[in-house]
py3Dmol code that shows the C-alpha trace and the ligand (Angstrom):
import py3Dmol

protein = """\
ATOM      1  CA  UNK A   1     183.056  65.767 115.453  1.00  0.00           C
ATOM      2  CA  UNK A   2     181.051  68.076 113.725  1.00  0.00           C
ATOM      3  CA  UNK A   3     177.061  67.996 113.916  1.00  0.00           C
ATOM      4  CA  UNK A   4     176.935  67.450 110.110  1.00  0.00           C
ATOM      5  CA  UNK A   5     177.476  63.912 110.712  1.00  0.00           C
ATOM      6  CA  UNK A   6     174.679  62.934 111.529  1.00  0.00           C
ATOM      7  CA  UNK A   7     173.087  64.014 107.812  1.00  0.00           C
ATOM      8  CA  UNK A   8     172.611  61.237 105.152  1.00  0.00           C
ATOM      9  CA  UNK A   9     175.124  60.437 102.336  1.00  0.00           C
ATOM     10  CA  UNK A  10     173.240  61.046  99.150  1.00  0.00           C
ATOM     11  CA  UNK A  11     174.019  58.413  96.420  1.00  0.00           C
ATOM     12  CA  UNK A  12     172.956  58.422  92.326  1.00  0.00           C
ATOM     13  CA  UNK A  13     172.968  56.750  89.379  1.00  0.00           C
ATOM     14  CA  UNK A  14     171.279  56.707  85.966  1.00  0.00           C
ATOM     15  CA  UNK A  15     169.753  53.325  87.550  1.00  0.00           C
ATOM     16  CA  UNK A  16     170.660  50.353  89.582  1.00  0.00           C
ATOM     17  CA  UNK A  17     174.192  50.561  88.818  1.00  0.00           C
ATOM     18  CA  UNK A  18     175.248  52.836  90.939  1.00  0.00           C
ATOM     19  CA  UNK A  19     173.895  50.066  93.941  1.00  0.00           C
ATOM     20  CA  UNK A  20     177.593  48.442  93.951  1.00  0.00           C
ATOM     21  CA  UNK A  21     179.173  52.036  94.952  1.00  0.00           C
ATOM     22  CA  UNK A  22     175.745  52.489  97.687  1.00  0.00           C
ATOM     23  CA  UNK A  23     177.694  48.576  98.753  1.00  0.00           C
ATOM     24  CA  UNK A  24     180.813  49.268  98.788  1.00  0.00           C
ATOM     25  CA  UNK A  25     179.965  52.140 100.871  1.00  0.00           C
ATOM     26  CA  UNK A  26     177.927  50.201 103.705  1.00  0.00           C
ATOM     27  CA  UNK A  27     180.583  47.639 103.967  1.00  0.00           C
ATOM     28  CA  UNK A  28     183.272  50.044 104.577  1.00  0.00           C
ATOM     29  CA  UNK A  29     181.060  52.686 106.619  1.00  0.00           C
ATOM     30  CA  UNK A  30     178.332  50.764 108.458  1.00  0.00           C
ATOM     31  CA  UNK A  31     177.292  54.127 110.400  1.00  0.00           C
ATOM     32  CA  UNK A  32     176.776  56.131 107.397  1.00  0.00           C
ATOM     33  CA  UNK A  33     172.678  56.746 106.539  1.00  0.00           C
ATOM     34  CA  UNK A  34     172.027  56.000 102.295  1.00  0.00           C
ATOM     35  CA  UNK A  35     169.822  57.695 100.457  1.00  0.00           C
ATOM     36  CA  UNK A  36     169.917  56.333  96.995  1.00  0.00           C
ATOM     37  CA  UNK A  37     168.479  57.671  94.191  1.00  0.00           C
ATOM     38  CA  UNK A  38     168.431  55.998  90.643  1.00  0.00           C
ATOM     39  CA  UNK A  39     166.867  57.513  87.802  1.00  0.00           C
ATOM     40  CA  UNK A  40     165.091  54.898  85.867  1.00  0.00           C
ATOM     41  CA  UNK A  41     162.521  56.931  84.637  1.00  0.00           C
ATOM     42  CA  UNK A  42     165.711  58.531  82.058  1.00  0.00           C
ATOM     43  CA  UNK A  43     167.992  55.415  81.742  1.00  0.00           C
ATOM     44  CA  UNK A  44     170.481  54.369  80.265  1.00  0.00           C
ATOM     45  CA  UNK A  45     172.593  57.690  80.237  1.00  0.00           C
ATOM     46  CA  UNK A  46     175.213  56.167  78.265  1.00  0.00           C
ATOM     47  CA  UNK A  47     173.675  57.493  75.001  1.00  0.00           C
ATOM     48  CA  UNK A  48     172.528  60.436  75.819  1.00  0.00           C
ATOM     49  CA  UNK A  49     173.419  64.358  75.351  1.00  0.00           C
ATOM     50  CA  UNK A  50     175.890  66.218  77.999  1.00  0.00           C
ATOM     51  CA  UNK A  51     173.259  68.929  78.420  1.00  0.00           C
ATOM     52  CA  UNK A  52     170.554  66.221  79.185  1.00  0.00           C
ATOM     53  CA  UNK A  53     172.943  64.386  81.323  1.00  0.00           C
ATOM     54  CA  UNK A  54     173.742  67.882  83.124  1.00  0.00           C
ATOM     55  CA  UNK A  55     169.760  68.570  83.470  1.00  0.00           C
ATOM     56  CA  UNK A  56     169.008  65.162  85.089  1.00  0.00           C
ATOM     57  CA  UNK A  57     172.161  65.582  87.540  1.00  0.00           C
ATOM     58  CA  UNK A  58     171.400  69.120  88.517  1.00  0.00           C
ATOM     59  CA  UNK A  59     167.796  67.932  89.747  1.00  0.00           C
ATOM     60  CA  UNK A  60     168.681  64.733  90.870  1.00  0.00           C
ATOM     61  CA  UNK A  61     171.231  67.186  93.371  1.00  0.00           C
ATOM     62  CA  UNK A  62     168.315  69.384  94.133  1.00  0.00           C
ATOM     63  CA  UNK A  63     166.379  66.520  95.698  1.00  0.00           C
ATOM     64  CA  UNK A  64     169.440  64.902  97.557  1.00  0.00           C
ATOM     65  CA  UNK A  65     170.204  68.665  99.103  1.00  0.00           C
ATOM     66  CA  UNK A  66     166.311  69.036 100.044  1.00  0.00           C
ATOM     67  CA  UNK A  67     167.327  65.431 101.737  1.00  0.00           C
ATOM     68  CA  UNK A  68     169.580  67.338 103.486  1.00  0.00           C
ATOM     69  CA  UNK A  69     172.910  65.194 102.885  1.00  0.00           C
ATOM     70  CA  UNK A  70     176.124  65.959 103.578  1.00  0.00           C
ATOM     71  CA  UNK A  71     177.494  64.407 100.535  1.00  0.00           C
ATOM     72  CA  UNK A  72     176.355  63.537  96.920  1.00  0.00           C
ATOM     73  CA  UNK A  73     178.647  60.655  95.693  1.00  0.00           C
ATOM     74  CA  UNK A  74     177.886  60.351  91.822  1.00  0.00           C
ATOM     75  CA  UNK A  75     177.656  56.741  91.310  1.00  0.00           C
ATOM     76  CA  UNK A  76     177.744  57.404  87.991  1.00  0.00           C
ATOM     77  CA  UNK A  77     180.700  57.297  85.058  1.00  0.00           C
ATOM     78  CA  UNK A  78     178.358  59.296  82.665  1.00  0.00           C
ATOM     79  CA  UNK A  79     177.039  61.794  84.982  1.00  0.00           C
ATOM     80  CA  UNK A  80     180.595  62.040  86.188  1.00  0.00           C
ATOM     81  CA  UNK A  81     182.382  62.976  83.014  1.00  0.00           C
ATOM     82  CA  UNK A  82     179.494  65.021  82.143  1.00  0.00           C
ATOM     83  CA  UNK A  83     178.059  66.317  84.731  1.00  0.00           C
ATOM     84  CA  UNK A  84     180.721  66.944  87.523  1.00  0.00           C
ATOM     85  CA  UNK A  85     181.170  70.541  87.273  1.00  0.00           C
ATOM     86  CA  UNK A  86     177.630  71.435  87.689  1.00  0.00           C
ATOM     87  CA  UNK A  87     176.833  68.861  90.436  1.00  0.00           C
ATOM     88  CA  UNK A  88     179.586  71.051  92.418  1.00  0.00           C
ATOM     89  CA  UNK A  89     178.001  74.715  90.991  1.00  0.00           C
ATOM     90  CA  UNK A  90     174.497  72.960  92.405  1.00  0.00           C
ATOM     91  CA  UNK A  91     175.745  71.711  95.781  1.00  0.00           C
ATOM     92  CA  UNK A  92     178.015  74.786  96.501  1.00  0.00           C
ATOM     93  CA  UNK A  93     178.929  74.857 100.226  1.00  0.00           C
ATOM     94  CA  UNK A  94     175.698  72.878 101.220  1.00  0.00           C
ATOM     95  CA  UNK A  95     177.683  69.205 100.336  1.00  0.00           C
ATOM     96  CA  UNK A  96     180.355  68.012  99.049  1.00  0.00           C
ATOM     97  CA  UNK A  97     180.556  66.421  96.340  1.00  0.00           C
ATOM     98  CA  UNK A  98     182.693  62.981  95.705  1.00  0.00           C
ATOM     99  CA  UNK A  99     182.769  61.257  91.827  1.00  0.00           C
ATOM    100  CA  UNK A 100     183.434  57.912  90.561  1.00  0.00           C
ATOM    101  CA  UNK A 101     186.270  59.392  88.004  1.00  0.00           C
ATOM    102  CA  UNK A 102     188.956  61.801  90.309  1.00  0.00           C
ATOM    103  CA  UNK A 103     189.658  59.105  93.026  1.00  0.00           C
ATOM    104  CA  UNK A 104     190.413  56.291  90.595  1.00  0.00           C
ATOM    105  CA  UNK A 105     192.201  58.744  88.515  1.00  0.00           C
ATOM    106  CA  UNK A 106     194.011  59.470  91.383  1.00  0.00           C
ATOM    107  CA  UNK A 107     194.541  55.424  92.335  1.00  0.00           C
ATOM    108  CA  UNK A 108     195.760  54.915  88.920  1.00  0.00           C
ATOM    109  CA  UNK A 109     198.690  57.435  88.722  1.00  0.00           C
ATOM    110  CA  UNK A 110     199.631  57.863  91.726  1.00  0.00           C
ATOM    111  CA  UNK A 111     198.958  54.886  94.241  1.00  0.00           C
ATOM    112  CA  UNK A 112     199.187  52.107  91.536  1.00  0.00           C
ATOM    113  CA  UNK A 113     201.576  53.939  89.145  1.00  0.00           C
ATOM    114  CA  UNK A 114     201.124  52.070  85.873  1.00  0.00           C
ATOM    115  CA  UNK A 115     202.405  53.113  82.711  1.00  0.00           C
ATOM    116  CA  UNK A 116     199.712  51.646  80.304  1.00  0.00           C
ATOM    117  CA  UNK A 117     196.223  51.415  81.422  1.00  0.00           C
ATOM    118  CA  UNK A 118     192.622  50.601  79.460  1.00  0.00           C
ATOM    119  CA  UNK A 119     189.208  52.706  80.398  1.00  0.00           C
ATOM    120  CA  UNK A 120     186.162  50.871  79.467  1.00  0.00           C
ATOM    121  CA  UNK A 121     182.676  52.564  79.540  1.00  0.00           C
ATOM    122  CA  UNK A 122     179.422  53.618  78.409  1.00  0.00           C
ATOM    123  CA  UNK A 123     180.063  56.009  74.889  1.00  0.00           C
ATOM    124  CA  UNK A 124     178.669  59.157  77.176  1.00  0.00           C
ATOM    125  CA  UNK A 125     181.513  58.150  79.110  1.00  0.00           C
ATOM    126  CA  UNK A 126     184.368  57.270  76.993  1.00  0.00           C
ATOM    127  CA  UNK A 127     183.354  59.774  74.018  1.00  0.00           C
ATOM    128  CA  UNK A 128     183.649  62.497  76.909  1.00  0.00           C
ATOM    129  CA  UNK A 129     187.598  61.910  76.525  1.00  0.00           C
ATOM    130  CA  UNK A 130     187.086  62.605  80.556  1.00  0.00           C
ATOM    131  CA  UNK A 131     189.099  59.617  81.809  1.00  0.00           C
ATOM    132  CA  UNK A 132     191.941  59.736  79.170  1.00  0.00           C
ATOM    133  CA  UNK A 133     192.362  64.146  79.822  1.00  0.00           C
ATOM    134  CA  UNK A 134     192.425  63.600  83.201  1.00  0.00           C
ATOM    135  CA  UNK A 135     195.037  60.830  83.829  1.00  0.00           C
ATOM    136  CA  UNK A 136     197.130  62.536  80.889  1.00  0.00           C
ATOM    137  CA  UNK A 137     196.919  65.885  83.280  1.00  0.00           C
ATOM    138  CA  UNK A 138     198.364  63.591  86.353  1.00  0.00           C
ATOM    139  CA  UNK A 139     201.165  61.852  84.401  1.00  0.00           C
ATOM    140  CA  UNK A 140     201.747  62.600  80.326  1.00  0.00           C
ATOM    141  CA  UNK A 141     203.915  59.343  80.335  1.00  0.00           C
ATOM    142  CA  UNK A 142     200.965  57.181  80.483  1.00  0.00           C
ATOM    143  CA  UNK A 143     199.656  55.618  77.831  1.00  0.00           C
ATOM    144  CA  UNK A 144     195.474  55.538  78.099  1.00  0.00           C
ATOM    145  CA  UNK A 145     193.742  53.229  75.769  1.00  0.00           C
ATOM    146  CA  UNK A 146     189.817  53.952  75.982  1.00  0.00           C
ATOM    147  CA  UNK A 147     186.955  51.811  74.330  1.00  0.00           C
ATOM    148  CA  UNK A 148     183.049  52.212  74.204  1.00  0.00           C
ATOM    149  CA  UNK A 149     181.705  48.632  75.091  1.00  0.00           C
ATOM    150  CA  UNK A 150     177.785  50.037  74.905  1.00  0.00           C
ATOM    151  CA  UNK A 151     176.635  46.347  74.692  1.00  0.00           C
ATOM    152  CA  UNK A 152     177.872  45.591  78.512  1.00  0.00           C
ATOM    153  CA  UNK A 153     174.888  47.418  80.555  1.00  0.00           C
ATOM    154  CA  UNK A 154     172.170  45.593  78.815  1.00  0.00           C
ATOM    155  CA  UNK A 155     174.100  42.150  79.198  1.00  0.00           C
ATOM    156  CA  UNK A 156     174.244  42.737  82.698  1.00  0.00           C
ATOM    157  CA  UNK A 157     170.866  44.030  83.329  1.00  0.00           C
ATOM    158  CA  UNK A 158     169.272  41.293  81.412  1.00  0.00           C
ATOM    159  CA  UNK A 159     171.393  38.934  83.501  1.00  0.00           C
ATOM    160  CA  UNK A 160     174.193  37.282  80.837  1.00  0.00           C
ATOM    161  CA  UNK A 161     177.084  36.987  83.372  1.00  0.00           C
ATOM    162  CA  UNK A 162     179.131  34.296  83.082  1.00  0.00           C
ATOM    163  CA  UNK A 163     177.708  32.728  80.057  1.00  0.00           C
ATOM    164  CA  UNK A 164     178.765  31.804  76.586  1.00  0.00           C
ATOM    165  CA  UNK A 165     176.595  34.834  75.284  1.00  0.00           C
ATOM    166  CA  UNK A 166     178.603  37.107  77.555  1.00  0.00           C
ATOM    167  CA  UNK A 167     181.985  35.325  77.553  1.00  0.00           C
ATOM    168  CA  UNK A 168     181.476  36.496  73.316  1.00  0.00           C
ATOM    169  CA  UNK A 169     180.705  39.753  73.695  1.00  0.00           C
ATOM    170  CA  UNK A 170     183.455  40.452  76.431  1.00  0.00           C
ATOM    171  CA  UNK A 171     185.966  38.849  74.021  1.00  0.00           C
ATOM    172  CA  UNK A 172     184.708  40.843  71.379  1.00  0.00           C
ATOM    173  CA  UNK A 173     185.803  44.113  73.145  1.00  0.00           C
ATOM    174  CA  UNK A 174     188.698  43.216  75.137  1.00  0.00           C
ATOM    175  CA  UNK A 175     190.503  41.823  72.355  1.00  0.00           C
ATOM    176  CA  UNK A 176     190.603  44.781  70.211  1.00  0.00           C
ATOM    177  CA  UNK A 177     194.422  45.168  69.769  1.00  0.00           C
ATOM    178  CA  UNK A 178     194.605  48.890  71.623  1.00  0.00           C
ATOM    179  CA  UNK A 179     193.840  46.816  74.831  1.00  0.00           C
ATOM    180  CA  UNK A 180     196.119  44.260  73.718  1.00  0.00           C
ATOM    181  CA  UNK A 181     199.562  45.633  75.860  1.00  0.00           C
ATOM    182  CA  UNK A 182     197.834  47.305  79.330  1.00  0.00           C
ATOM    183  CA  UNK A 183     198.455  46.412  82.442  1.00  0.00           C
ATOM    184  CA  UNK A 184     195.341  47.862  84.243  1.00  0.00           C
ATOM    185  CA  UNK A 185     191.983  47.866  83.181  1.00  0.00           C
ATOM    186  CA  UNK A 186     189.086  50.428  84.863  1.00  0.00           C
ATOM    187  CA  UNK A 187     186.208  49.337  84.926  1.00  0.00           C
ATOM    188  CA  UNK A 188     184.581  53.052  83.674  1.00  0.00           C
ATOM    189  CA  UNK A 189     181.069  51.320  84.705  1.00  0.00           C
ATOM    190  CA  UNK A 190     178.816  51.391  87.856  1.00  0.00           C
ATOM    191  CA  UNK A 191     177.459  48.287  86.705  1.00  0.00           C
ATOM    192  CA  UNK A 192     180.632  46.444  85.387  1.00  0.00           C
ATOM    193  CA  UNK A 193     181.594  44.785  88.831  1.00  0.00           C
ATOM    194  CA  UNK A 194     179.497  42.818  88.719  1.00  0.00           C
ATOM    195  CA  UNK A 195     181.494  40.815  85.921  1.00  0.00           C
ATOM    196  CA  UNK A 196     185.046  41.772  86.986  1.00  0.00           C
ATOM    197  CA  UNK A 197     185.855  37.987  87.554  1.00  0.00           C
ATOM    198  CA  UNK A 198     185.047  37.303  84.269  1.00  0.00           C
ATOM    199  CA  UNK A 199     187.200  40.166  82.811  1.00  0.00           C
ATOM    200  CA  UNK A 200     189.961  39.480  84.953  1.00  0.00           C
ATOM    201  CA  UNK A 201     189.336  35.479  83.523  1.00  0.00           C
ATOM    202  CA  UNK A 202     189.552  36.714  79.868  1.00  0.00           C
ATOM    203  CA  UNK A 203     192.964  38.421  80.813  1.00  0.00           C
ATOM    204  CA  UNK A 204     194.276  35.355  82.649  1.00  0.00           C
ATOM    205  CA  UNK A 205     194.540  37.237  85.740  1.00  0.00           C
ATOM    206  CA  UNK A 206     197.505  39.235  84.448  1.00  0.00           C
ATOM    207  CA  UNK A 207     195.847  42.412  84.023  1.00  0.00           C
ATOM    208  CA  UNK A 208     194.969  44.404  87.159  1.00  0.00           C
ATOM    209  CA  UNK A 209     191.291  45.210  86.913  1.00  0.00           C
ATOM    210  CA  UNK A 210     190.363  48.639  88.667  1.00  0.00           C
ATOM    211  CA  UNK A 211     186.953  48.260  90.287  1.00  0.00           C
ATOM    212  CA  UNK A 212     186.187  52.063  91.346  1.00  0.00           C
ATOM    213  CA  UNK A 213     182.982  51.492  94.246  1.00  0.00           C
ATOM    214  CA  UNK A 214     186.063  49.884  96.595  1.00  0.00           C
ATOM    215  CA  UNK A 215     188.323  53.003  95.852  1.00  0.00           C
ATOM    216  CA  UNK A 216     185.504  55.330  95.969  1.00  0.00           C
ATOM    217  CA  UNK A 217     184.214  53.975  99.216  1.00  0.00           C
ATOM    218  CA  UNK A 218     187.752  54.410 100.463  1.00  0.00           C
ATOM    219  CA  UNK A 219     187.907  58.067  99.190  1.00  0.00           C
ATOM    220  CA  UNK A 220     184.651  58.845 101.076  1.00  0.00           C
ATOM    221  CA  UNK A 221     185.960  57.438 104.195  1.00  0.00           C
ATOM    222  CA  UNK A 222     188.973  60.018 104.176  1.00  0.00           C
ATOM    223  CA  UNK A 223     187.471  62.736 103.560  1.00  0.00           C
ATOM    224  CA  UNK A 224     184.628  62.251 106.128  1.00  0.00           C
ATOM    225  CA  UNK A 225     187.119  61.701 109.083  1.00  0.00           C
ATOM    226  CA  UNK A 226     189.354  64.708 107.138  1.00  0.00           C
ATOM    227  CA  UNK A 227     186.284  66.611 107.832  1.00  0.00           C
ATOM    228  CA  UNK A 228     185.484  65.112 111.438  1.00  0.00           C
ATOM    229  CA  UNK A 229     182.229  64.074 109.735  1.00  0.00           C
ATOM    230  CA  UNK A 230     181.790  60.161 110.058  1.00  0.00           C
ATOM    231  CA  UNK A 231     178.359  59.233 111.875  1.00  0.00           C
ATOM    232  CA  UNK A 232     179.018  57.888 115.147  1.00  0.00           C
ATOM    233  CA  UNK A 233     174.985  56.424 115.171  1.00  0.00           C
ATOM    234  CA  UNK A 234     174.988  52.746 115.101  1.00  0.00           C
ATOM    235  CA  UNK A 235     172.210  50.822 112.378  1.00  0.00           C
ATOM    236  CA  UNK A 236     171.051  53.241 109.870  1.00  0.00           C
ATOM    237  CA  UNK A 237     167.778  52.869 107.497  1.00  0.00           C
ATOM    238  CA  UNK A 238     168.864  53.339 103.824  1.00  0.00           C
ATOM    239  CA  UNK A 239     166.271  54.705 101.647  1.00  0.00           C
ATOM    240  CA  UNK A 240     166.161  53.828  98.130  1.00  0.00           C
ATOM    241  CA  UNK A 241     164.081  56.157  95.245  1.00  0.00           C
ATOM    242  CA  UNK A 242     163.296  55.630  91.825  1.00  0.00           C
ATOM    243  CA  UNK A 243     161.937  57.892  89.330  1.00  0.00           C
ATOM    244  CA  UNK A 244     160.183  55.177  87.808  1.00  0.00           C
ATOM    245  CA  UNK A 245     159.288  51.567  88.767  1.00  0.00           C
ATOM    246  CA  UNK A 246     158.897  48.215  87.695  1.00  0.00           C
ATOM    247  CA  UNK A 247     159.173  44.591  89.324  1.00  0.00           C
ATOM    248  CA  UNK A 248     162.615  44.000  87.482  1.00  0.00           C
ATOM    249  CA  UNK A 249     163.927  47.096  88.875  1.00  0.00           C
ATOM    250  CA  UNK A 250     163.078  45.952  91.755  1.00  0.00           C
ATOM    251  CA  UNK A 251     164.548  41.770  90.884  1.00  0.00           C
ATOM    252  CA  UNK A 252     167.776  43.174  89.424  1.00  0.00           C
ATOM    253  CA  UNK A 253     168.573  45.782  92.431  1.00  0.00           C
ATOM    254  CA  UNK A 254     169.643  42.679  94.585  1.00  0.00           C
ATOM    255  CA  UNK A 255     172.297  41.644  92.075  1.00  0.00           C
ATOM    256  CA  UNK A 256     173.982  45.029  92.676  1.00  0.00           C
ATOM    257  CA  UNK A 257     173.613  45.340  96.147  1.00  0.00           C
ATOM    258  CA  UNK A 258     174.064  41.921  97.075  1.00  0.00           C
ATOM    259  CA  UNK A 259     170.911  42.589  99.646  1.00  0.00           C
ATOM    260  CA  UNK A 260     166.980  42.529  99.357  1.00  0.00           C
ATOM    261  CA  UNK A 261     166.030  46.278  98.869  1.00  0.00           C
ATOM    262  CA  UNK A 262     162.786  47.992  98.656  1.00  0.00           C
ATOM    263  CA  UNK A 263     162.482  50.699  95.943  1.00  0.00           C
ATOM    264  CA  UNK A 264     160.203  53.852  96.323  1.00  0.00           C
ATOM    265  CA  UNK A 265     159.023  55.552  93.533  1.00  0.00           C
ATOM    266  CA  UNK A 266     159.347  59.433  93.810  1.00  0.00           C
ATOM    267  CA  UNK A 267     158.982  61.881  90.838  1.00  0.00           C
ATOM    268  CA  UNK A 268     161.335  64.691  90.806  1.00  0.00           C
TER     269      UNK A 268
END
"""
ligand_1 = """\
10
DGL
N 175.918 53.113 85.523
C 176.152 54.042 84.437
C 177.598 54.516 84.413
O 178.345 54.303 85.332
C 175.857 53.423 83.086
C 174.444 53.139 82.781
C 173.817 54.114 81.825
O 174.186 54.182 80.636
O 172.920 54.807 82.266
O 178.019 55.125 83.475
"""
view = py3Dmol.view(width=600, height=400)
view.addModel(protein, "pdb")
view.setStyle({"model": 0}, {"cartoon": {"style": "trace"}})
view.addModel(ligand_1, "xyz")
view.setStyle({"model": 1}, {"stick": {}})
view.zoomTo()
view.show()
């Protein structure tokens, strides 16, 4: 084991979102020590520039690094097709870096091996062409159908899940007829687990709907025991940061992480 196991994982999102990879990642790693950062102060990063997403991502990885962790995991589809490049330039051989895009791009192609697949996301995400270059790369055979469903975050945040408001809206998008023959649907989202049941409900159950925090967790685990780097110390402290605060922040972070949290504020 090497001593660098003992250092903290560091964990971001635009937001809250990011809290079901941070989940995902306790449940299958118990040992490993959180530090989460969200950045609510710029949210949502769904609509905004790559060179402001790469700005926010390259500080955000200053401050994890100063937190001396071992690994940045971008919990983030929109910092991860943006951003990914320069998160690695920025950590360099200080952490490694894991994404929410290569593993599941990975899963997709090469685990799962499906022929027609759907990637649904924020338009930072989607517009990025990220998902659809990247699984082409892996296997040209595949057919990738990608769709901007901008309206989902909100819906979520504001707490429309499994409702006839959101039951609408999700029909609206998933019945557009390029989605119409897949058989697997990513969920290009941090915060769109939270409503897989209800997409997988919409399809009848008879599309396979690709929730990335369990693959990502999964990812994390191999590479920290391919690296002789999983912490052996028993009940860590998470810490959880915020560049900017408010009570529903604070309300809505349970929903993701399926625990009571307290948020910090900290300004980068
Ligand atoms: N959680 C972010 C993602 O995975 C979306 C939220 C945002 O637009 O900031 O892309």
């Amino acid at each position: 084991m090497s001593d660098n196991a003992h250092r903290p994982i560091g964990v971001f999102d635009s937001g809250v979102g990011g809290l079901t990879v941070a989940n995902a990642i306790r449940q299958l790693l118990p040992n490993e020590k959180l530090i989460y950062f969200g950045d609510t102060a710029h949210l949502p990063y769904g609509d905004k520039s790559k060179e402001t997403i790469m700005g926010y991502s390259a500080r955000i990885t200053q401050y994890l690094l100063e937190q001396n962790c071992k690994v940045i995991v971008i919990a983030c589809n929109t910092a991860s097709a943006n951003a990914y490049e320069t998160i690695l330039a920025e950590a360099g051989d200080k952490a490694m870096v894991v994404d929410v895009i290569n593993p599941v791009v990975e899963f997709v192609t090469k685990e799962a091996g499906y022929k027609r697949i759907g990637v649904i996301g924020t338009k930072g995400t989607i517009n990025s062409g990220t998902y659809v270059g990247k699984i082409i790369a892996r296997n040209p055979h595949v057919t990738v159908a990608s769709l901007a469903t901008p309206m989902l975050v909100p819906m979520i945040e504001e707490g429309f899940i499994f409702d006839d408001i959101s039951n609408a809206i999700i029909r609206s998008y998933l019945s557009k007829p390029e989605l119409s023959q897949i058989q697997a649907l990513i969920l290009g989202c941090t915060h769109y687990p939270i409503i897989k049941n209800q997409i997988s409900k919409f399809f009848n159950f008879e599309v396979d709907v690709i929730d990335s925090s369990r693959i990502v967790a999964t990812h994390l685990r191999d590479l920290l025991v391919s690296k002789g780097q999983l912490n052996p110390d028993p009940s860590p402290v998470h810490k959880f940061f915020v560049s900017d605060f408010t009570e529903y922040f604070q309300v809505i972070s349970k929903l993701f992480f399926e625990e009571n949290i307290s948020l910090e504020k900290v300004t980068l």
